[in-house]
C-alpha positions in Angstrom: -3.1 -18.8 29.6 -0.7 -17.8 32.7 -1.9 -17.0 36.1 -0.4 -13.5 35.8 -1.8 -10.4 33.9 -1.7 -11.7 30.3 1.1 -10.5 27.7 0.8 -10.0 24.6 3.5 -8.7 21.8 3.5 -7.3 18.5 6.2 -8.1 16.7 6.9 -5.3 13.9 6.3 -1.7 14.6 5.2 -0.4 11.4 1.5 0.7 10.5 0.0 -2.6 10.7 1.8 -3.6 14.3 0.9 -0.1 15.7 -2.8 0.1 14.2 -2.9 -4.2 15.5 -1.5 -2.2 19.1 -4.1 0.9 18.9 -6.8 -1.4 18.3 -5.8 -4.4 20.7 -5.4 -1.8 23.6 -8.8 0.1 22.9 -10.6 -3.7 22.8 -9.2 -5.0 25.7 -9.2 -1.7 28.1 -13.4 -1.1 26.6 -13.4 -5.0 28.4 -12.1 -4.2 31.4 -9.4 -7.1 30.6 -6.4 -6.6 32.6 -2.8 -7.0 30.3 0.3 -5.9 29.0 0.9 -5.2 25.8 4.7 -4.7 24.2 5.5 -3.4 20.3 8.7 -4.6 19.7 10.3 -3.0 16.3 13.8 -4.1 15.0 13.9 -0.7 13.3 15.2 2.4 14.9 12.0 4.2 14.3 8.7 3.6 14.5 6.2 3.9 11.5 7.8 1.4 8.8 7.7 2.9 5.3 6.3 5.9 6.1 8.6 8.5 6.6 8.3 12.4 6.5 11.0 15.0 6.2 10.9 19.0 6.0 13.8 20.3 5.0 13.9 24.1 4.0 10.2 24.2 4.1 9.6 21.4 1.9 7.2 18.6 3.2 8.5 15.3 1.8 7.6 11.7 1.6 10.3 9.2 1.4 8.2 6.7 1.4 4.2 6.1 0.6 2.8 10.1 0.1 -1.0 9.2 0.3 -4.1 6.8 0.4 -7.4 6.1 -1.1 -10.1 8.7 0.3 -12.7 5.5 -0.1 -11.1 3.1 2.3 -12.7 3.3 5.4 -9.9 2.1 7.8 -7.6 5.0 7.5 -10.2 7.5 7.6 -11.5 5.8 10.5 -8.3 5.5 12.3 -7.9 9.4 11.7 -11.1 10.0 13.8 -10.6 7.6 16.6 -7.1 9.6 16.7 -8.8 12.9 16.8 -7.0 13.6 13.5 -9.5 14.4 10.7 -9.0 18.2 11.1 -5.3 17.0 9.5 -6.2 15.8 6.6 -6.3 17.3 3.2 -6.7 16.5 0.0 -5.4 17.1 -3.3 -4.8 20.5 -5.6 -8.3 20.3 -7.5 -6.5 22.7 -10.2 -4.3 19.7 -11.2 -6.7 17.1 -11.9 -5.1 16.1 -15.3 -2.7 12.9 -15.3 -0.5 12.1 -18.3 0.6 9.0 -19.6 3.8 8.8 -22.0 3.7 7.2 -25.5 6.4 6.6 -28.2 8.2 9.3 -25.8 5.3 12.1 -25.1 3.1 13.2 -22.9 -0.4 12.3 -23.3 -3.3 13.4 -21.3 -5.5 10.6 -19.9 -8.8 10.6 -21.1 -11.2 11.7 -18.2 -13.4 9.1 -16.9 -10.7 6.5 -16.3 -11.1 4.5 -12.8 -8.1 2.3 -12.4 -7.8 2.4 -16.1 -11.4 1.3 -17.3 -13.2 4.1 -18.9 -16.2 5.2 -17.6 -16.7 7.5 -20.5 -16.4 6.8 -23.8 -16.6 9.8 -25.9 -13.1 11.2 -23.9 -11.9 7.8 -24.2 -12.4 7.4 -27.8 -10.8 10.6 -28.7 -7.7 9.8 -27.0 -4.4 9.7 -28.7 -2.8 7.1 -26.4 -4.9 3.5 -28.2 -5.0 3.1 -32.0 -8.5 3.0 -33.7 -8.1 -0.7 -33.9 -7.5 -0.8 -30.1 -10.4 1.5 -29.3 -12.5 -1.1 -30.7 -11.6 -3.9 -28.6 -11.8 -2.4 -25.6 -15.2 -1.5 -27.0 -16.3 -5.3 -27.3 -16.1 -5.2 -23.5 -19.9 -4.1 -23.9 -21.0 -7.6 -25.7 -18.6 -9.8 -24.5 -20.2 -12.8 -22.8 -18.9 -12.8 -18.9 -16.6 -15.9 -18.3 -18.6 -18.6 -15.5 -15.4 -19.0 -13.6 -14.9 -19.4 -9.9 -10.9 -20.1 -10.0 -8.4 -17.9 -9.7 -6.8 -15.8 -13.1 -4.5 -13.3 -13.6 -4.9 -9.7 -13.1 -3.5 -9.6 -17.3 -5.5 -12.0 -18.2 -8.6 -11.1 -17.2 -7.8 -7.1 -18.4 -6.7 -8.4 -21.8 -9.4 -10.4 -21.9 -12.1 -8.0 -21.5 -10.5 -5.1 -22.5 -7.8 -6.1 -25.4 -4.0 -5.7 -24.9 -3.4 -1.9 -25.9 -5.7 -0.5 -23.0 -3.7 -3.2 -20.7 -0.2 -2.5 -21.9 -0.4 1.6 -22.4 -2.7 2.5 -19.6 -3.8 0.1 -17.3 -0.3 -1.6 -15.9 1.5 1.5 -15.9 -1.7 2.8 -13.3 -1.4 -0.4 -11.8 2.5 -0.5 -11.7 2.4 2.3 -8.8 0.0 -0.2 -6.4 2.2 -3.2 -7.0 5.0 -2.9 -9.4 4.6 -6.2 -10.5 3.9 -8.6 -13.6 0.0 -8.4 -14.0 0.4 -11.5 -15.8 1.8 -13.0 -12.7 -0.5 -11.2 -10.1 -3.8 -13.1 -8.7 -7.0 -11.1 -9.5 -9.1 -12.1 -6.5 -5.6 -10.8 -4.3 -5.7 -7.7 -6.3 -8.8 -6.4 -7.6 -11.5 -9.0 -6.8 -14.5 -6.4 -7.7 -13.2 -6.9 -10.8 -14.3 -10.3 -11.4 -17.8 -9.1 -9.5 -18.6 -6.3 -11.7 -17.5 -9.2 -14.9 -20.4 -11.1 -13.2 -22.9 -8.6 -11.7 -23.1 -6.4 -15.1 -21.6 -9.2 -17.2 -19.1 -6.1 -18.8 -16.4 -4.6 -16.8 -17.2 -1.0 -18.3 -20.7 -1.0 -17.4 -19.8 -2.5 -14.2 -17.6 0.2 -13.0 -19.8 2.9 -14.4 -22.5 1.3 -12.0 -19.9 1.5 -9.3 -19.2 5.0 -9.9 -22.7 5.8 -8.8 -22.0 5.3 -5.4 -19.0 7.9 -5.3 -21.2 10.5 -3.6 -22.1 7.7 -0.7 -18.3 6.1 -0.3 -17.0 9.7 0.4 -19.9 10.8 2.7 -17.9 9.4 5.8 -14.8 12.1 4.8 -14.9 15.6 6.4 -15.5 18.0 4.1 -12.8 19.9 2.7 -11.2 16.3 1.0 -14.6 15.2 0.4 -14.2 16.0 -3.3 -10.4 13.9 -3.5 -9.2 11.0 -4.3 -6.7 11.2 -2.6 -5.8 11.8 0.9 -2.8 12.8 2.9 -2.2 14.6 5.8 -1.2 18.6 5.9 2.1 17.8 7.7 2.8 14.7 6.3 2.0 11.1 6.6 4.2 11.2 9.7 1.2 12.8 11.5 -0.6 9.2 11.8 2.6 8.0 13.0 3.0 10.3 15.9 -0.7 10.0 16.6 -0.2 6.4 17.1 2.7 6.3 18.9 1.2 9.1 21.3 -1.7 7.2 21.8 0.4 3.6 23.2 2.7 5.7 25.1 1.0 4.1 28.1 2.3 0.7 27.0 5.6 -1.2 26.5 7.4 0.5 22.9 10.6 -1.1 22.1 12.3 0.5 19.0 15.9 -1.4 18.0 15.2 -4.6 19.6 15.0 -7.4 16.8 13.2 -10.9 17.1 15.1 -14.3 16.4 12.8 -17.2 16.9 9.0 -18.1 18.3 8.6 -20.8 19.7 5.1 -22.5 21.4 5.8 -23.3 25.2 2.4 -25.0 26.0 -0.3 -22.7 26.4 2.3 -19.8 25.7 5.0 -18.4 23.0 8.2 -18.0 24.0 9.8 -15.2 21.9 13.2 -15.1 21.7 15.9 -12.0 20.6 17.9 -11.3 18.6 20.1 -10.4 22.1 19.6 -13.7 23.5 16.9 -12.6 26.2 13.2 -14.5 26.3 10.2 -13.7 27.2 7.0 -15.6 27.6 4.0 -14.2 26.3 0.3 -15.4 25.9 -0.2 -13.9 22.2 1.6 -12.7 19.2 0.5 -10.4 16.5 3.2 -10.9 14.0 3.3 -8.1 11.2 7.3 -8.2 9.5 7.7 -9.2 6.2 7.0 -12.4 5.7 10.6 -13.1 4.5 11.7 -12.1 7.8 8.3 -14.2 9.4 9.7 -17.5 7.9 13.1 -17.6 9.8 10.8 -16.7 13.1 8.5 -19.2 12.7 11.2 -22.1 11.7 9.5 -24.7 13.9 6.4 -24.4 12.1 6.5 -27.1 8.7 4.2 -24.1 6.7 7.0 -21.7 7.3 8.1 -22.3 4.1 5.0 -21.3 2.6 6.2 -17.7 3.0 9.6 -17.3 1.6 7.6 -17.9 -1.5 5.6 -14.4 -1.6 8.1 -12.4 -3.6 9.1 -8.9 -3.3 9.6 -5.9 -6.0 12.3 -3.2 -4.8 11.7 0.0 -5.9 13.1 3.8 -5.2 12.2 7.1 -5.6 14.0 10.3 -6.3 12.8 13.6 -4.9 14.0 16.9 -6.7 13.4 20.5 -5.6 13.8 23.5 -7.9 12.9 27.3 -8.3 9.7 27.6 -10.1 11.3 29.9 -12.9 13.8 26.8 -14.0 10.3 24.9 -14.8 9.7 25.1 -18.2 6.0 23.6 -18.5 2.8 24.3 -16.8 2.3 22.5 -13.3 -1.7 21.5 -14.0 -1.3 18.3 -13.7 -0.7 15.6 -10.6 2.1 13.8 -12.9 2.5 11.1 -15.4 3.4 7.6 -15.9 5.6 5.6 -18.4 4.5 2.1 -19.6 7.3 -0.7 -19.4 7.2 -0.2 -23.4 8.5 3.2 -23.0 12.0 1.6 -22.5 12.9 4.3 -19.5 14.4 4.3 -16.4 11.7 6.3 -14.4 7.9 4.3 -13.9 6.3 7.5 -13.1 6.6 10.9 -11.8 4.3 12.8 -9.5 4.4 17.1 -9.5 4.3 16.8 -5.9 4.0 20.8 -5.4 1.4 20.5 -7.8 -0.7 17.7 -6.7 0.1 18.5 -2.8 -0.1 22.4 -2.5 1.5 22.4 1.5 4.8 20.3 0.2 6.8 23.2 -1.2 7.7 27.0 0.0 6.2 29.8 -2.3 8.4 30.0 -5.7 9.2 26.4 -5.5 8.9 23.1 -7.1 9.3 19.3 -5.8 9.1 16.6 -8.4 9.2 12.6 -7.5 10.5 10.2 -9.8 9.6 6.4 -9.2 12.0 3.4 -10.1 11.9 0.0 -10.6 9.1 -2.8 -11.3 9.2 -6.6 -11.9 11.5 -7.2 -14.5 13.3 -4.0 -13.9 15.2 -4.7 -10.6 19.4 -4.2 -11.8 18.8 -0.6 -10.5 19.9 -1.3 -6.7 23.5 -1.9 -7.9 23.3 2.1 -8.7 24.5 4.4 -7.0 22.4 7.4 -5.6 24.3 9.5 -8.1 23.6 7.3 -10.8 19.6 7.1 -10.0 19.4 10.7 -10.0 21.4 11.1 -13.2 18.8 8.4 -14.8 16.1 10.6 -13.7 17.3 13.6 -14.6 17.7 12.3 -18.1 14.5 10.7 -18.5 13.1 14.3 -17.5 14.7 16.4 -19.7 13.8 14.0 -22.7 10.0 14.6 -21.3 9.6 17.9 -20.1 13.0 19.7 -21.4 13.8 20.2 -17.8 18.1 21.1 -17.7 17.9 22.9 -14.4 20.2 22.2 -11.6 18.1 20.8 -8.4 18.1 22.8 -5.1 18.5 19.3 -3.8 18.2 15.6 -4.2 16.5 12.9 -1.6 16.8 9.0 -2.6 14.7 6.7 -1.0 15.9 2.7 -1.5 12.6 0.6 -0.4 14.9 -3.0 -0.8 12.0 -5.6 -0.8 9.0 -3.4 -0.2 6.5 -4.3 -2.8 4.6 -7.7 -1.9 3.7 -9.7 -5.0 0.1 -11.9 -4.9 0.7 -14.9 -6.8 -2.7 -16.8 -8.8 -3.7 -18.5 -5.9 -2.4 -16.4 -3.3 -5.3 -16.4 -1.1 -6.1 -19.9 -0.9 -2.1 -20.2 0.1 -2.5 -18.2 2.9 -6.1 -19.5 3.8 -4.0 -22.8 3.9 -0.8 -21.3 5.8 -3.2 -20.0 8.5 -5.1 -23.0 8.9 -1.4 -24.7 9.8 -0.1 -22.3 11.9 -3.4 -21.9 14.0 -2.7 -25.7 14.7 0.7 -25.2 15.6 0.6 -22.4 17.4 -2.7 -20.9 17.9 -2.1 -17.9 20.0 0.4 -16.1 17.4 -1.7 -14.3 14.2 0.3 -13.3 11.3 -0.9 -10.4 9.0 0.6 -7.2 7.0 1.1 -6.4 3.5 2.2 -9.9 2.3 -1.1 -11.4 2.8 -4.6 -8.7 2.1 -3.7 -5.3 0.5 -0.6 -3.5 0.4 -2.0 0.3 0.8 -1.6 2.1 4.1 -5.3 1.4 4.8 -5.6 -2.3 3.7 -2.7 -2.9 6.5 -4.8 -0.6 9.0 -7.8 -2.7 8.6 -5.3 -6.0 8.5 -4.0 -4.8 11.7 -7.4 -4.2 13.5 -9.0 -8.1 12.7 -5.7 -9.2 13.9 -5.9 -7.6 16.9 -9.8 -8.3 17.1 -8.8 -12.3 16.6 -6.4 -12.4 19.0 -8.7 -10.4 21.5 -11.4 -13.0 20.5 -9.1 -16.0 21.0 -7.7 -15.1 24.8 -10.8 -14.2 25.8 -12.1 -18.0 24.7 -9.2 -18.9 27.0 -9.6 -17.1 30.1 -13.5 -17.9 30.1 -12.6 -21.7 29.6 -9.8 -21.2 32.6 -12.0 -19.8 34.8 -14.8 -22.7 34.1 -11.7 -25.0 34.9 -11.3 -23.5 38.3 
């Protein structure tokens, strides 16, 4: 540790580096520790993927339009912001989702959680899995659990317990939204490790999430009361709101928007961080939240560096279109629907945003989001923006018989946005961390490549980074001043 005030930096200014700042800055000033603290972001804004527009009184999300009501860290963050009278949940008159099959709509049976039913009466009424299928996912209840402790695939384990139909026509296109990946390729403890709890707590995955829905009432008893009720959660001007909280509340500290990062490198007790610019700066922690495509290059000295060029990405887009209610010719009761890979379309899903989201659109008008692009499914950036909403377009009028002109058009490119989790993935970066703390052990690397890509798995990742690297200088300075 220097002599001097300590500095530390964040490198990456998007939820996860300004929730690692929030959180850092709260820790150390509660302390009394003396520092500086700088949030570098190579971006021109702060705030990452999220970004909200209004435009002719339309609220719209380019980027991610909500969260899980469940996860705590969000909700927290909203509180410790002073935010909670901001947030609002969904239109409880469009609870119905639809998924398509052999090129309609069918409703999802009621009682699905992340595509396990919960209810079986619905479940086996619905159109959407043959009789035969039905029965298979039905064996779930007498299946033997499996007495594993390695990792397996998120479709393995699904088809295993549940049979190929329910995977193929309703869970991966549910999951498809979270990660658009290959659930044959994706890790289930990265993923959905209560999975593999409820396989061995209840020994069936149906009874175990029915179990787990039992404790609905006490996961949403921290939420204020009028999104008690919803899954999901936004905020009533947009997810821009937590943003500008954020950034309002580290406006007492160093924010550096445009300025990019080259290279870290460990200068004894300290990191020297190098720009992009040329200019260095000697710092006594790093909490390093980019990509970690763009972490590799930064971290080039370290041997594990490597490691990370290996986490692919998905690249996915979405296409926001805004019409007059009259040119809508089907009934907006429902939050949207989603279209398995079988489907053969361009479009992965669609969300009724004015639907779902009542304060997104003016009176009299509608805004629709069309999703793009999954593993597999990745010769779509070559398009042009024309071309993407022309794909939609088609894709919706073969659904819904929707011809109208839009009012307007947004396109939102996310190039490399969608972290995959290999089999395995955890003990990789159990393994990568473990290296780099040798190396250099002031600098902590976290985000959506490593725990949870959902804006409040990042939250939470950026709070025990900042907790670690709070926990670590603190080590120091008490060891510097037993030196003295």
């Amino acid at each position: 540790m220097s002599t001097d005030i300590p500095h530390y930096m964040i490198v990456g200014g998007g939820i996860t580096g300004l929730s690692a700042a929030f959180y850092l800055k709260k820790r150390l000033e509660s302390e009394g520790r003396a520092f500086r603290l700088s949030v570098v972001e190579k971006g021109a804004a702060f705030g990452g993927k999220i970004s909200t527009i209004e435009r002719d009184g339309f609220v719209i999300e380019k980027g991610p339009d909500s969260f899980l009501a469940r996860k705590r860290p969000i909700i927290d963050l909203a509180y410790d912001l002073g935010l909670e009278h901001e947030l609002t949940g969904t239109n409880p008159a469009a609870k119905k989702t639809y998924i398509v099959r052999q090129g309609k709509l069918h409703r999802m049976p009621p009682g699905l959680v992340l595509g396990i039913p919960t209810q079986m009466t619905p479940f086996m009424k619905t159109g959407l899995i043959s009789p035969v299928g039905k029965v298979r996912a039905a064996m779930d209840l007498m299946l033997p659990k499996l007495e594993v402790t390695s990792d397996e695939s998120l479709g393995h384990f699904l088809q295993r317990r549940l049979g190929k139909e329910v995977l193929e026509r309703i869970v991966e296109p549910l999951l498809a939204g979270i990660y658009a990946g290959d659930t044959f390729k994706l890790s289930l403890k990265a993923t959905f490790p209560q999975f593999r709890s409820m396989e061995q707590n209840h020994r069936s995955l149906i009874l175990g999430m029915i179990a787990s829905r039992k404790h609905v009432a006490e996961e949403s008893a921290h939420l204020p009361s009028a999104v008690r009720n919803s899954v999901f959660v936004t905020f009533k001007k947009g997810l821009q709101t937590l943003v500008s909280g954020l950034v309002e509340a580290l406006e007492s500290i160093d924010l550096r928007s445009g300025v990019g990062v080259a290279k870290l490198k460990q200068r004894g007790q300290q990191t020297e961080v190098i720009f992009e610019d040329g200019h260095k700066e000697l710092v006594d922690g790093v909490i390093l939240t980019t990509p970690t495509y763009q972490a590799a290059p930064l971290l080039a000295d370290l041997p594990a560096a490597s490691e990370l060029k290996k986490i692919d990405y998905i690249s996915v887009a979405n296409v926001i279109m805004a019409f007059d209610r009259k040119d809508i010719p089907f009934e907006l009761d429902a939050s949207g629907f989603l279209v398995p890979r079988s489907e053969g379309m361009t479009i992965t899903a669609c969300t009724l945003t004015s639907a779902k989201w009542l304060h997104t659109a003016p009176a009299g008008k509608v805004v629709l989001r069309c999703y793009i692009g999954r593993s597999g499914e990745q010769s779509w950036p070559s398009w042009s923006d024309e071309e993407l909403v022309s794909k939609a377009r088609h894709d919706l009028r073969e659904l819904l018989g929707l011809t109208a002109e839009p009012l307007f058009t947004e396109v939102t490119r996310l190039l490399n946005s969608m972290p995959q989790y290999p089999v395995g993935h955890l003990e990789q970066v159990a393994q990568f961390r473990e290296e780099l703390a040798a190396f250099m052990p002031n600098v902590f690397i976290t985000g959506a490549g490593f725990h949870g890509v959902g804006l409040p798995d990042c939250i939470r990742q950026g709070k025990e980074a900042a907790w670690q690297l709070a926990d670590f200088t603190g080590n120091e300075l008490k060891k510097a001043a037993v030196a003295r």
